[in-house]
C-alpha positions as CSV (number, residue, x, y, z in Angstrom):
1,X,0.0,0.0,0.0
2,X,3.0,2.1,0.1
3,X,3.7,2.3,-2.9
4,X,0.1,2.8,-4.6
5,X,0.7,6.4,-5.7
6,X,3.5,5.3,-8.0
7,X,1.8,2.7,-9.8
8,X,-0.4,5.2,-10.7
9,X,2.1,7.3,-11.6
10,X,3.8,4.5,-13.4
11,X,0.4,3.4,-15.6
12,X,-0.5,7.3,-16.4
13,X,3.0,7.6,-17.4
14,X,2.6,5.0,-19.8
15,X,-0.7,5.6,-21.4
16,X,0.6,9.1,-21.8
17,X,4.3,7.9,-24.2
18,X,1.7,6.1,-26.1
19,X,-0.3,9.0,-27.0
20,X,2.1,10.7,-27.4
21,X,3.4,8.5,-30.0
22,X,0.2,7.9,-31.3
23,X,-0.3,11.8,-31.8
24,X,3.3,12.3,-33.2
25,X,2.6,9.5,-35.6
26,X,-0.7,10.9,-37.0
27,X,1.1,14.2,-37.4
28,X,4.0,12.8,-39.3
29,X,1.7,10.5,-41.7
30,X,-0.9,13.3,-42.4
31,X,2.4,15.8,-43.3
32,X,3.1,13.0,-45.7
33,X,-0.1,12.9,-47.8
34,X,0.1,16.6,-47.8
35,X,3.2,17.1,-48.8
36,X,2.3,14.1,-51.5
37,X,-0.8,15.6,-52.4
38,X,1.1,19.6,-52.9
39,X,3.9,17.6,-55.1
40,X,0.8,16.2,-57.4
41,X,-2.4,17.2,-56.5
42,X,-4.6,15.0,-58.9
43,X,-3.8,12.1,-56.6
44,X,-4.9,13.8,-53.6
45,X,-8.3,11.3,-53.5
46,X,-5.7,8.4,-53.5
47,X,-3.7,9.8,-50.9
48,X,-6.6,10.3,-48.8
49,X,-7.8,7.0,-48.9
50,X,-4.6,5.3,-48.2
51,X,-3.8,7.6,-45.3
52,X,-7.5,6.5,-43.7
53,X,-6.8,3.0,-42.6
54,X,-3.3,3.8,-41.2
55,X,-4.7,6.5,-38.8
56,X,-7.5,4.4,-37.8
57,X,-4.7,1.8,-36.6
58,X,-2.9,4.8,-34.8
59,X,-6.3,6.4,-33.1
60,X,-7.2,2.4,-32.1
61,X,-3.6,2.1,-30.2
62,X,-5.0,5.3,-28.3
63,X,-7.8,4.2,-27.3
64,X,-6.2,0.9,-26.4
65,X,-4.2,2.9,-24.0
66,X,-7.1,4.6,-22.8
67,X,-8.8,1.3,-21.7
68,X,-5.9,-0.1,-20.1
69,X,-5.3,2.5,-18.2
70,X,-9.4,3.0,-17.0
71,X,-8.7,-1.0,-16.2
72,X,-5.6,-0.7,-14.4
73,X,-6.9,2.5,-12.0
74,X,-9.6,0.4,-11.1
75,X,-7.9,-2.9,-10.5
76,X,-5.7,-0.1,-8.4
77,X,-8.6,1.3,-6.7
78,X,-10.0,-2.6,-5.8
79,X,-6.7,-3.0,-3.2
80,X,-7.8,0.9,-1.2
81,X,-9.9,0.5,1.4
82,X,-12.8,2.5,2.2
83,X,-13.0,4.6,4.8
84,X,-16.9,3.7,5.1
85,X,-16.3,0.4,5.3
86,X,-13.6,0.0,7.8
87,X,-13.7,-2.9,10.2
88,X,-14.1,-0.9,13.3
89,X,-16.9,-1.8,15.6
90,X,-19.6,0.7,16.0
91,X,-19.9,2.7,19.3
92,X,-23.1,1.6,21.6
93,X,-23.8,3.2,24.6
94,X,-24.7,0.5,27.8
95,X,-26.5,2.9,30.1
């Protein structure tokens, strides 16, 4: 339980490289097709279409990231207990 705050540290951390890289590769393939499509525009449609299904693939990794990381804070957040809920028994008064 010690050690709680940095495996949240260590899955945010995580999730956030891989948007990052998932950002930084949908920057560098769309500066492709328009550089592509500014050397010859008449194939701007086939650009277009080819650069669809790779940044699909890159915005799925995302939200892969996205989910594990929802899933890991709450497998995280199963191990905390609740102050609510703690153990300790409730005072009665014996007059």
């Amino acid at each position: 339980m010690d050690y709680l705050g940095l495996s949240y540290f260590g899955v945010f951390l995580g999730a956030g490289l891989c948007l990052i890289g998932g950002a930084y590769g949908i920057s560098k393939l769309a500066s492709a097709a328009l550089e592509g499509a500014a050397r010859q525009p008449e194939s701007a449609g086939a650009l277009q279409t080819m650069m669809i299904i790779p940044a699909a693939m890159i915005e799925g990794l995302g939200l892969l990231a996205l989910v594990s990381v929802l899933l890991a804070a709450l497998a995280l957040n199963a191990g905390v207990p609740v102050a609510a809920s703690s153990s300790a028994p409730a005072a009665t008064s014996a007059h």
